[in-house]
C-alpha angles and dihedrals in degrees: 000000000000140000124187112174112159108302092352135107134171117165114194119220133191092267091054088064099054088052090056100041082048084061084250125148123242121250111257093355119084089231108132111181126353110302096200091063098091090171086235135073115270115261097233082054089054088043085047098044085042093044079054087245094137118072122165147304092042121184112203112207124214084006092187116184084350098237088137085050092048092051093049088049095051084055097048102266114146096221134178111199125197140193140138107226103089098203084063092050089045089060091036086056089052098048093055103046077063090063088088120211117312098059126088105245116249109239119226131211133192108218146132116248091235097054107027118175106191125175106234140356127282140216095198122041111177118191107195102189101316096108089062096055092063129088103242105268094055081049092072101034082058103056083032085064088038084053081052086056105043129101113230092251089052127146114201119194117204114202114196171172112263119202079256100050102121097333107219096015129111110251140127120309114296109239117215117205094244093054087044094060102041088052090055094044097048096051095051099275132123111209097228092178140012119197141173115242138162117237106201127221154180100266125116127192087259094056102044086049082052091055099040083054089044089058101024113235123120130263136211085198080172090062087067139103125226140156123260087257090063108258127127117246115205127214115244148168118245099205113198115192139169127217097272 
């Protein structure tokens, strides 16, 4: 992942996500822990599972720590999971062999998003917050691989970053609609709906004012959304597209 905010750069490798996913600090950037892992399902994946927009097999892309597969499973969801930072599939694997019997047990794979190797076809492929991540060419030879894996009568549901989305911060890449379309129609998709939605995190006014000094841009720290609990909430898109 890359962030480019004025004279600031900070490229995420693999590495960088292990150290995250191990509750580990960045290098040069005030980020401990990984800010996206809210330990609960996002809220746009529960409107989705309750509207019936969720029918099996579901792959779950970027699964992270799998608390969204975890959530699919408990309600009877066949679902494969996949992500290539380790430390994330160590804690997916925990979390589902908490499930307890009567579920069916998420599968998870260890694989890159560029080259992804996947044991069947899906009906249901869900991206929280991983096609955002990507420079814009691996963002097509990603959808181009999830095209590979999806049955004909496919839904796939893009979670991600708006223009707006925490203006001034580092953060993954800001998608505009129009990119956003172009990437889906170009890798075999057709964008059926295009809505606004928030994607809670870990940060709390004091850490993001530690970021935007650690980097040194200003903050209206004021201008931002967060829970009553004190989290931010981050505007997204939520993309839905059918197989062209």
């Amino acid at each position: 992942m890359a962030t480019l905010h004025g004279n600031f750069q900070y490229d995420l490798a693999r590495s960088d996500y292990e150290t995250l996913y191990n509750g580990g600090t960045l290098d040069g950037l005030d980020v401990k822990g990984a800010p996206w892992e809210i330990g609960r399902p996002q809220n746009f994946l529960i409107a989705l599972y309750k509207a019936g927009r969720i029918n099996a097999p579901v792959l779950d892309a970027g699964c992270g720590s799998g608390v969204h597969a975890a959530y699919l499973a408990e309600h009877g969801l066949p679902v494969t999971g996949f992500d290539f930072s380790a430390a994330a599939l160590a804690q997916a694997r925990e979390r589902a062999s908490q499930l307890g019997t009567g579920h069916p047990q998420p599968h998870f794979i260890y694989s890159d998003a560029t080259a992804l190797t996947l044991p069947t076809a899906y009906r249901t492929l869900i991206d929280s917050a991983l096609y955002h991540c990507l420079p814009s060419k691996q963002r097509r030879v990603y959808l181009a691989s999830l095209t590979q894996h999806a049955l004909d009568d496919a839904r796939l549901f893009v979670a991600c970053f708006r223009p707006d989305s925490m203006p001034g911060l580092p953060g993954p890449f800001r998608i505009s609609r129009d990119e956003l379309t172009d990437d889906l129609n170009a890798t075999g998709w057709n964008l059926v709906d295009l809505t606004n939605s928030i994607y809670d995190s870990t940060y709390t006014r004091t850490a993001l004012q530690r970021v935007a000094a650690a980097i040194n841009v200003p903050l209206a720290v004021d201008d931002l959304d967060f829970t009553a609990e004190g989290f931010l909430r981050v505007p997204i898109w939520i993309a839905e597209a059918e197989l062209a």
